[in-house]
N, C-alpha and C positions, 0 to 999 in steps of 0.2 A: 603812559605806556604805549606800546606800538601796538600795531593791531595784531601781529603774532605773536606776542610775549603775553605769559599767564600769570597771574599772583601763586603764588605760592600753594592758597591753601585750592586755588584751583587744581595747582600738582597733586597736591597730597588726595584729594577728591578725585582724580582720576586715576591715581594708584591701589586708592582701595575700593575703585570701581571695576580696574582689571584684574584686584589680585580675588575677590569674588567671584567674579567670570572664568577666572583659571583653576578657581576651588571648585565651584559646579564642572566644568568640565574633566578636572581630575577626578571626579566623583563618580561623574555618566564614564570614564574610562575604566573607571576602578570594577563600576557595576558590570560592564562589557565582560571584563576579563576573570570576571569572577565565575570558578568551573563548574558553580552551581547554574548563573547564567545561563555557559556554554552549551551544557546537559540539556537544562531547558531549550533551549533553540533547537537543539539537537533530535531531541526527546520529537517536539512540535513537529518538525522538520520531515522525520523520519514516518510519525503518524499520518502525517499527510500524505507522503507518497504511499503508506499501505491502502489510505484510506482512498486512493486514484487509479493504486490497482484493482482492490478491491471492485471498486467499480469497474474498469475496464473488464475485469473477470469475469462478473455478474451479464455488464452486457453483453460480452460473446458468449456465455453459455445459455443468455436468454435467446441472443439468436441461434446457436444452435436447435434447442427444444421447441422454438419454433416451429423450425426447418421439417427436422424430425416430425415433430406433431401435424406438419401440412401434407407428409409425406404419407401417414397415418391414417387421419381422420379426414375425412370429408368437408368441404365445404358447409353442409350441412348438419356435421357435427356427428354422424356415423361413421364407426370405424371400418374402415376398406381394410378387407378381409383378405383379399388378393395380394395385399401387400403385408400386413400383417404376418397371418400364417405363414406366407418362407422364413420372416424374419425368428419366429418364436419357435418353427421346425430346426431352424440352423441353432439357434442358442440348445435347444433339449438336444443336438446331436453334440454342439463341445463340451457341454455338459456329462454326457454319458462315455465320451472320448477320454475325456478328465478324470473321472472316475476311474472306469476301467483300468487306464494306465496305473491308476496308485494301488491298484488291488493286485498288479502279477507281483509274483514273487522273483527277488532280484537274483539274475545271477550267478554263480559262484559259491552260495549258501544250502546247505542241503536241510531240507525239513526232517529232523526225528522223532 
């Protein structure tokens, strides 16, 4: 025999070597496409970007309440009061603004 020609059953052994290799991949294709698969990557996919906002979220409003808190309290952990009381005098005036307003009586309606 020459050195490129194959016996026979060397054929047939490397046809039911590739048609295995075409079974497993028809398989890992089949699993791909299957929309329960799909779902799941999907599912995964999507968890992760909540779970990266999430995070992002967390960090910037931890930096904010920082900010706020440095703005607040003291270095040494007393609350500055100078700054404080405008902030809690302005909140009890939109507060009392807010109120107010939902207590007149609306135009056009006459009391009996």
């Amino acid at each position: 025999m020459a050195e490129g020609s194959r016996s026979p059953a060397q054929i047939e052994a490397e046809i039911v070597r590739r048609r295995q290799q075409l079974s497993a991949t028809l398989d890992e294709l089949a699993t791909r496409v299957h929309p329960q698969t799909i779902m799941s990557d999907v599912r995964a996919r999507t968890v992760g970007a909540v779970d990266q906002a999430a995070g992002r979220a967390f960090v910037t409003a931890n930096r904010a309440v920082s900010g706020v808190k440095s703005q607040l309290v003291g270095p040494d952990g007393a609350p500055r009061l100078e700054r404080i009381l405008p902030v809690a005098l302005t909140a009890i005036a939109v507060v009392g603004l807010l109120t107010l307003g939902t207590r007149r009586p609306r135009r056009g309606r006459r009391r009996r």
